[in-house]
DRENPA-3360 file (N, C-alpha, C; in nm, 2 decimals, always signed):
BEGIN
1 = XXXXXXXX = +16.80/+16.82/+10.24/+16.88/+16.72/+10.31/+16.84/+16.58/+10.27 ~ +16.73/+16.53/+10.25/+16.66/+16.47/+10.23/+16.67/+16.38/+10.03 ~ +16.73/+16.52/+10.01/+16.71/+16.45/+9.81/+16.83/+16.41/+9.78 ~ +16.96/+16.49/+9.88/+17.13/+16.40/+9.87/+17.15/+16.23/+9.95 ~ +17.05/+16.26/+10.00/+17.05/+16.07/+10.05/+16.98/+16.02/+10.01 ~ +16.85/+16.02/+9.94/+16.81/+15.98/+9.82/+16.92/+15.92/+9.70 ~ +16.97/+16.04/+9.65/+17.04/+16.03/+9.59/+17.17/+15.94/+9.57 ~ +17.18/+15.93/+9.68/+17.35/+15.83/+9.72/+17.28/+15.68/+9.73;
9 = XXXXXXXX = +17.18/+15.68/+9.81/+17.15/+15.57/+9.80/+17.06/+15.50/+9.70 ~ +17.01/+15.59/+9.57/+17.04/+15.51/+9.45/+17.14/+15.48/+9.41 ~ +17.23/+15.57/+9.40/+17.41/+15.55/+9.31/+17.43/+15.46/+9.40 ~ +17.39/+15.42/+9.53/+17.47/+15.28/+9.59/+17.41/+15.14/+9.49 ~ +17.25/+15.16/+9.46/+17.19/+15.05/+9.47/+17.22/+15.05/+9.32 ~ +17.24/+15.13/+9.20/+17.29/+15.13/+9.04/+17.39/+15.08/+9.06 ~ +17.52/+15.11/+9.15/+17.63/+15.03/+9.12/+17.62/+14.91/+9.16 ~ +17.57/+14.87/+9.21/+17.53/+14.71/+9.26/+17.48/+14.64/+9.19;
17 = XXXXXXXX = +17.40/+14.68/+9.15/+17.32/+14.59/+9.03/+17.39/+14.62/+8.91 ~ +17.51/+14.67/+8.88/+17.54/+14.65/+8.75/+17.69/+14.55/+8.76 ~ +17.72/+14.57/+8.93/+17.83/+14.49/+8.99/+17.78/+14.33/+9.02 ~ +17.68/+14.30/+8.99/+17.64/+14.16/+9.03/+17.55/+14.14/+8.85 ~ +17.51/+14.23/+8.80/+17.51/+14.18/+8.64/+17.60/+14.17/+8.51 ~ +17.69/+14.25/+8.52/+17.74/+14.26/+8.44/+17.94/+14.25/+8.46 ~ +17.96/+14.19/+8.57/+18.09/+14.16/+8.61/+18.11/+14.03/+8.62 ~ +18.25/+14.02/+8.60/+18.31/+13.87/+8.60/+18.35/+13.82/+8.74;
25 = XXXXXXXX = +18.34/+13.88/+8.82/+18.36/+13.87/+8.99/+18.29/+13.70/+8.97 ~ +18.39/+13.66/+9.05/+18.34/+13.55/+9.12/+18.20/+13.51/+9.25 ~ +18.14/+13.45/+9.24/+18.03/+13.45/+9.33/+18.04/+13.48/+9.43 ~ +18.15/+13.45/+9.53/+18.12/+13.43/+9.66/+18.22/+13.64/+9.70 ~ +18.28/+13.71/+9.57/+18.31/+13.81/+9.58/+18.12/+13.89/+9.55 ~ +18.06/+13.84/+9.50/+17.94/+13.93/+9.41/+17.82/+13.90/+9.61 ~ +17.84/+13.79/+9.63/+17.76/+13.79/+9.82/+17.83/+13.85/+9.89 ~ +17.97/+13.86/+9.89/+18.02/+13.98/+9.97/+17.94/+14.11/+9.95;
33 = XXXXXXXX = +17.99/+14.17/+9.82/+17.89/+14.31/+9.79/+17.78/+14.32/+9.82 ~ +17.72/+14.22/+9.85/+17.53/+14.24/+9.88/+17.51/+14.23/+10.04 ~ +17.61/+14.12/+10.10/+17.58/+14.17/+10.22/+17.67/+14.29/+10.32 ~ +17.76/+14.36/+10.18/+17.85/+14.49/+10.24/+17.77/+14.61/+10.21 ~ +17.67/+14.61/+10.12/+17.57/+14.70/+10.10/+17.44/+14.65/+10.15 ~ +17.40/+14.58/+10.21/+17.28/+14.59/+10.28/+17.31/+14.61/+10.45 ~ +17.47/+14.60/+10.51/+17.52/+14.65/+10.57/+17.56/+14.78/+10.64 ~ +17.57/+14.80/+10.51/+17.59/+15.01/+10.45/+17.46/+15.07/+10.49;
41 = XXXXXXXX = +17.40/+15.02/+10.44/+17.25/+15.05/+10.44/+17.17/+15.08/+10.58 ~ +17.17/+14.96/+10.67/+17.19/+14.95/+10.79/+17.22/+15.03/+10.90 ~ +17.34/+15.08/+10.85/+17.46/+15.15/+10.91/+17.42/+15.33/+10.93 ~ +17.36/+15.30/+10.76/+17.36/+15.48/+10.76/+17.19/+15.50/+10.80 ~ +17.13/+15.44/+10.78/+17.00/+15.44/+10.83/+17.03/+15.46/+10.97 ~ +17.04/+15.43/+11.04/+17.10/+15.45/+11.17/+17.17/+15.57/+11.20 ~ +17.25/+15.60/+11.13/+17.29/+15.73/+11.14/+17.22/+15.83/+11.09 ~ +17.18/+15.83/+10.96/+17.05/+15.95/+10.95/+16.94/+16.00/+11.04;
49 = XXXXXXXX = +16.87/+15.89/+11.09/+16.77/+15.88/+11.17/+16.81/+15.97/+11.27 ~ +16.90/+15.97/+11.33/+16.97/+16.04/+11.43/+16.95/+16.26/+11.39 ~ +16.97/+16.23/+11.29/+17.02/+16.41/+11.19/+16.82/+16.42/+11.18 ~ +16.74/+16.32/+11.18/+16.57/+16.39/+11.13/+16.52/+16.43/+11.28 ~ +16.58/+16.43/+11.41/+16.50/+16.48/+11.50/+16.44/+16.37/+11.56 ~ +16.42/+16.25/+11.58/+16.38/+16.18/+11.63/+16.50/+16.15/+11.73 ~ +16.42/+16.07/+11.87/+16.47/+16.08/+11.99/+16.64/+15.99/+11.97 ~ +16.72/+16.04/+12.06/+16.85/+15.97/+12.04/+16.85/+15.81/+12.10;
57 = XXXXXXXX = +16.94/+15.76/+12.06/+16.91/+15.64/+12.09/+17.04/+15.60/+12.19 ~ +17.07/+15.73/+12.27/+17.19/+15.73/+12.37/+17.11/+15.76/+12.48 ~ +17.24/+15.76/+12.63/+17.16/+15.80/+12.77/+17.16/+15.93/+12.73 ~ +17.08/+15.98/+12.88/+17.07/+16.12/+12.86/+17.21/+16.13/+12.92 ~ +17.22/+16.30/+12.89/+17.32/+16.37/+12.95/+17.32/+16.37/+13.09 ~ +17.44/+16.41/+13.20/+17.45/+16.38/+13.33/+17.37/+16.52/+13.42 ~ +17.39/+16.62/+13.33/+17.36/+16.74/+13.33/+17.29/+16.82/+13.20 ~ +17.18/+16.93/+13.20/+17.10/+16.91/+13.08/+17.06/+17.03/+13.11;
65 = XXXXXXXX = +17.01/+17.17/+13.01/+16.90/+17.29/+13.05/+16.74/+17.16/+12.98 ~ +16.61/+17.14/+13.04/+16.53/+17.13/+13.01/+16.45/+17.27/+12.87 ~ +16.41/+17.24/+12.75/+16.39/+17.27/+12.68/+16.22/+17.27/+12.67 ~ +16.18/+17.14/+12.67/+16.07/+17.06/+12.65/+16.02/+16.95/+12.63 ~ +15.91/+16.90/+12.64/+15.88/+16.78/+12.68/+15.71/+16.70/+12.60 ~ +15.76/+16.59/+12.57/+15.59/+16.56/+12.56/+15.60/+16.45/+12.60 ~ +15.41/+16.42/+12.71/+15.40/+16.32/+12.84/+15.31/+16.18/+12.74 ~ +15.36/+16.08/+12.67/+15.28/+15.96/+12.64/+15.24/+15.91/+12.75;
73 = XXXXXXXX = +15.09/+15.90/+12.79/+15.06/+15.81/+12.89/+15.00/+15.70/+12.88 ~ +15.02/+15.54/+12.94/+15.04/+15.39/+12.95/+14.89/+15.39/+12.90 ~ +14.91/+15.31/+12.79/+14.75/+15.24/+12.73/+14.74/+15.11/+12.76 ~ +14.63/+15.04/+12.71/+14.66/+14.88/+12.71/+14.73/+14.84/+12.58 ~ +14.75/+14.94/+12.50/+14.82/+14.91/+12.38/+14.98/+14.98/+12.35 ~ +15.01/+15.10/+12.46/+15.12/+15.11/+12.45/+15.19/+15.13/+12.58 ~ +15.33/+15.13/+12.62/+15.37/+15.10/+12.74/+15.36/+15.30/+12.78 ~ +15.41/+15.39/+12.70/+15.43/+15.50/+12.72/+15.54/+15.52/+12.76;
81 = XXXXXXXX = +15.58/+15.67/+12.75/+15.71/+15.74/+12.73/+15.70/+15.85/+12.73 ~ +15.85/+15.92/+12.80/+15.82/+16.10/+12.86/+15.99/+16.11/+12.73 ~ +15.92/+16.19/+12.65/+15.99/+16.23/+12.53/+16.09/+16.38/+12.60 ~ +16.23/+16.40/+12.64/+16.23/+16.53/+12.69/+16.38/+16.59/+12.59 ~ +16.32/+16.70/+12.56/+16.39/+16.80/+12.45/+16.49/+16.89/+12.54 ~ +16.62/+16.89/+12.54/+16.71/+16.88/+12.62/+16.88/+16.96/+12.56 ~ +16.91/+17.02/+12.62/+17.09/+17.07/+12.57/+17.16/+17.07/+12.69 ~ +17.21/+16.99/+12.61/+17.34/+16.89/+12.76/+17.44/+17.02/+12.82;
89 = XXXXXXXX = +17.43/+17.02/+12.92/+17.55/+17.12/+12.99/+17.70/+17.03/+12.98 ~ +17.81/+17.10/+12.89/+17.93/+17.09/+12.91/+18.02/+17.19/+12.92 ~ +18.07/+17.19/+13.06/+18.14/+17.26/+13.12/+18.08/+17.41/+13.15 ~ +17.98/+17.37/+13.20/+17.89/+17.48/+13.27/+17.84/+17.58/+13.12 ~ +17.82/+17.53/+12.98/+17.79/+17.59/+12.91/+17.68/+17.49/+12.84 ~ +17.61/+17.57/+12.78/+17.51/+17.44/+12.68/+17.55/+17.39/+12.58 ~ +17.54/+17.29/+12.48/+17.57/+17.21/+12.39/+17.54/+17.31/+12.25 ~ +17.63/+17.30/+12.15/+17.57/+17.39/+12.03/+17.45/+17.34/+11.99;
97 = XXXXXXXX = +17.39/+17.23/+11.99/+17.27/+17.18/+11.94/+17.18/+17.09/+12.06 ~ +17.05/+17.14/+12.04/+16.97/+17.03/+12.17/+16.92/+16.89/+12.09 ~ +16.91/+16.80/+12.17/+16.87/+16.66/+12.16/+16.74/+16.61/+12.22 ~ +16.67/+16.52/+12.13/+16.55/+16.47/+12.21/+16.60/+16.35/+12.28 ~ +16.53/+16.28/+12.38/+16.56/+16.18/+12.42/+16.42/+16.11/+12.44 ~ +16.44/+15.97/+12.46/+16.27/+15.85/+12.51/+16.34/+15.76/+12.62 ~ +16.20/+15.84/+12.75/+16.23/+15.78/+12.85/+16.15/+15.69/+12.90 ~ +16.16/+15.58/+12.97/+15.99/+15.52/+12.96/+15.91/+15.55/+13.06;
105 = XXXXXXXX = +15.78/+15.55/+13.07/+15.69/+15.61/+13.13/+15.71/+15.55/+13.31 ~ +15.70/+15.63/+13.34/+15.73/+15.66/+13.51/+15.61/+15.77/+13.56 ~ +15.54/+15.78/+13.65/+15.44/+15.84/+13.71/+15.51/+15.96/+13.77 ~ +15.60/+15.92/+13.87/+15.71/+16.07/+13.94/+15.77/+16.11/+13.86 ~ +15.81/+16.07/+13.73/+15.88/+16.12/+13.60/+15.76/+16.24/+13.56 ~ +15.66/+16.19/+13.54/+15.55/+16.26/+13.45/+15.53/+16.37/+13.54 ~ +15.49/+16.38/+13.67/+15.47/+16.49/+13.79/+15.59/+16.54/+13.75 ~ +15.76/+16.54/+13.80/+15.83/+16.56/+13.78/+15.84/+16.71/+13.65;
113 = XXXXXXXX = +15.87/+16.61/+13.57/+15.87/+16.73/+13.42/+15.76/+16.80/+13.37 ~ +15.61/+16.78/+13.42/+15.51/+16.86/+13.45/+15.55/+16.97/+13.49 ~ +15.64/+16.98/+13.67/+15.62/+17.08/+13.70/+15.74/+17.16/+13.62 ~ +15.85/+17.11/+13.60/+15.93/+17.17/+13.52/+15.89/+17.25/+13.39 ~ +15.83/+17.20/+13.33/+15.76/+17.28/+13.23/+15.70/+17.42/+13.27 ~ +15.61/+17.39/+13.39/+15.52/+17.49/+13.43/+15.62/+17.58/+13.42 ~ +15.73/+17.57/+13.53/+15.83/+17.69/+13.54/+15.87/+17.71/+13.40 ~ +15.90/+17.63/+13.32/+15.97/+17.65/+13.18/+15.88/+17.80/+13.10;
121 = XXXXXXXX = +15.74/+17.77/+13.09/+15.69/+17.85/+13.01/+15.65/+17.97/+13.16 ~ +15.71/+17.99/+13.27/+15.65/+18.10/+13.32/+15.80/+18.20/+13.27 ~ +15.92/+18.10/+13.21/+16.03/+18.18/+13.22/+16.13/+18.14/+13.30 ~ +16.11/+18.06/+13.39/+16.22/+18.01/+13.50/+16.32/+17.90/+13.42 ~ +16.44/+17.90/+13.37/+16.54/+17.82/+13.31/+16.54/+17.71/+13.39 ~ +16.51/+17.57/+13.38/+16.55/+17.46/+13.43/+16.63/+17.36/+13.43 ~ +16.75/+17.30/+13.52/+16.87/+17.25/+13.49/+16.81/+17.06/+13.58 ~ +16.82/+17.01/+13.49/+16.82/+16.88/+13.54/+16.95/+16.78/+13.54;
129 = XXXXXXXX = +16.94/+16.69/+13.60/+17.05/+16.59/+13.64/+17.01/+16.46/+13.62 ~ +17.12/+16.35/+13.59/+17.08/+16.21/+13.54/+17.16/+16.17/+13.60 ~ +17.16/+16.06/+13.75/+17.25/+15.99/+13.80/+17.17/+15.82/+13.82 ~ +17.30/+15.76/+13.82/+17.25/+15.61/+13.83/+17.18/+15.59/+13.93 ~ +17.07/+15.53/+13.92/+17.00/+15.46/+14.07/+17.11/+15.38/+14.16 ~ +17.06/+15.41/+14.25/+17.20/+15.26/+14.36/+17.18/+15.13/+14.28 ~ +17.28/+15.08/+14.26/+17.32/+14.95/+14.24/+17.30/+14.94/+14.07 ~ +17.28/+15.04/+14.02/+17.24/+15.00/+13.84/+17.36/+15.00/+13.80;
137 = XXXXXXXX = +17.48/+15.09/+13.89/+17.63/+15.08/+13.80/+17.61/+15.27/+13.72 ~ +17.63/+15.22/+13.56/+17.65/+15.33/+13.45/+17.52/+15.35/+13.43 ~ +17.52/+15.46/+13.32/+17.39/+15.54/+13.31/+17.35/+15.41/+13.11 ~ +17.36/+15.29/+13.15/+17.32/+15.21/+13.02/+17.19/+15.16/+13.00 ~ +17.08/+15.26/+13.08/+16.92/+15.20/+13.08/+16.91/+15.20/+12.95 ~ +16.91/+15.27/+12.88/+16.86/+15.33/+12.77/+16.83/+15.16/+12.65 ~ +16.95/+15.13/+12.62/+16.94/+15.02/+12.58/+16.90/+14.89/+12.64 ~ +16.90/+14.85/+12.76/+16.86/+14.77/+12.83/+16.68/+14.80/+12.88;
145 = XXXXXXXX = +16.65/+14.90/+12.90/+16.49/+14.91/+12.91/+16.47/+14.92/+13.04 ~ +16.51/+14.84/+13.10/+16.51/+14.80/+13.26/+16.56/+14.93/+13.36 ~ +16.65/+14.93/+13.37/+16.73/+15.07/+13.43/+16.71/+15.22/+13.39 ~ +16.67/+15.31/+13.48/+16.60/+15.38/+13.49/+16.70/+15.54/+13.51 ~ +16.76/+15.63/+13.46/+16.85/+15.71/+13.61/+16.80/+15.74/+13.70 ~ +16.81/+15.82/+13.82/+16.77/+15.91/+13.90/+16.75/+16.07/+13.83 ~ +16.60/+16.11/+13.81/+16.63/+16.23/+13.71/+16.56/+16.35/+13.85 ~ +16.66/+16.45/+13.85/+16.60/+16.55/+13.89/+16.63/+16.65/+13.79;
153 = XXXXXXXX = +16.52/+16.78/+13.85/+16.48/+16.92/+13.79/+16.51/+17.04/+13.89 ~ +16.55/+17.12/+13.84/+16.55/+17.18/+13.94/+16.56/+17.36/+13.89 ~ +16.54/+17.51/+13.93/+16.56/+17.63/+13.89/+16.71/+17.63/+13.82 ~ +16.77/+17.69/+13.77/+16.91/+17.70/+13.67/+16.95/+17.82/+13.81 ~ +17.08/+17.79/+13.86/+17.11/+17.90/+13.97/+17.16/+18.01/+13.89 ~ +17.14/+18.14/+13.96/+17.17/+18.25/+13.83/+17.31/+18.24/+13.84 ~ +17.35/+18.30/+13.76/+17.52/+18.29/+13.73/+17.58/+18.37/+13.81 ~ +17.75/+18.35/+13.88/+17.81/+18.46/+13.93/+17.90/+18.51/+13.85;
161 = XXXX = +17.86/+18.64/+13.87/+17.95/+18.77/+13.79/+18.10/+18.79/+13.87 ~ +18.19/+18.79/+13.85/+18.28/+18.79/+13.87/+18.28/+18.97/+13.91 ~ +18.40/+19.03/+14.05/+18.38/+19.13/+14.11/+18.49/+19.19/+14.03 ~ +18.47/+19.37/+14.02/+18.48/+19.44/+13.99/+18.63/+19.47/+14.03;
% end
């Protein structure tokens, strides 16, 4: 995965340098292309980053099966963060693919998905929920830092079988 975007992103950076050496383009066309490819650049970086496994840079889901988790806790050098490995429930089904997420470090967070875990690895499925705190509005902490959801954990209720 790794050697085709390599790859593109040389053939970006070859064509550019032979588009700002060896073309008759006018100048202020030849600064376009440098800051439409350092733009590009930008852009997809951003998007790749997303495909290597590293945490999403969206909210969490409203609804979620807990997967797993790792607990960073607050140094004098880092603020810390509850990393939680996660497949979003849509429409009472799981997501075809799970997602990490970075939450920031909260003390009832860290109790919290501690104990969820415990259940996790004894076998017990856990279904959590992300609702806005009173008065935060939408679930937009993520980007703002400040705002927090409301996260509960809770057992996954077993399913009903429909009668015979």
């Amino acid at each position: 995965m790794t050697l085709p975007i390599v790859l593109t992103f040389t053939a970006l950076l070859l064509v550019t340098t032979l588009a700002l050496l060896w073309s008759r383009w006018p100048g202020w066309a030849k600064g376009l292309l440098v800051l439409g490819a350092t733009a590009f650049y930008f852009f997809a970086y951003d998007a790749v980053s997303g495909m290597w496994g590293w945490p999403a840079a969206e909210t969490l889901p409203e609804r979620f099966v807990l997967l797993g988790a790792v607990i960073e806790e607050p140094t004098k050098q880092t603020p810390g963060a509850v990393y939680l490995w996660v497949n979003s429930l849509e429409g009472g089904h799981p997501a075809r693919e799970p997602r990490a997420y970075r939450l920031p470090y909260e003390k009832e967070l860290h109790l919290l998905v501690n104990e969820g875990l415990k259940k996790v690895r004894q076998g017990v499925t856990q279904m959590g929920t992300a609702e806005p705190r009173p008065g935060s509005g939408r679930l937009s902490w993520l980007r703002s830092g400040n705002e927090m959801p409301d996260i509960k954990i809770r057992d996954l209720p077993a399913p009903q079988l429909p009668e015979k």
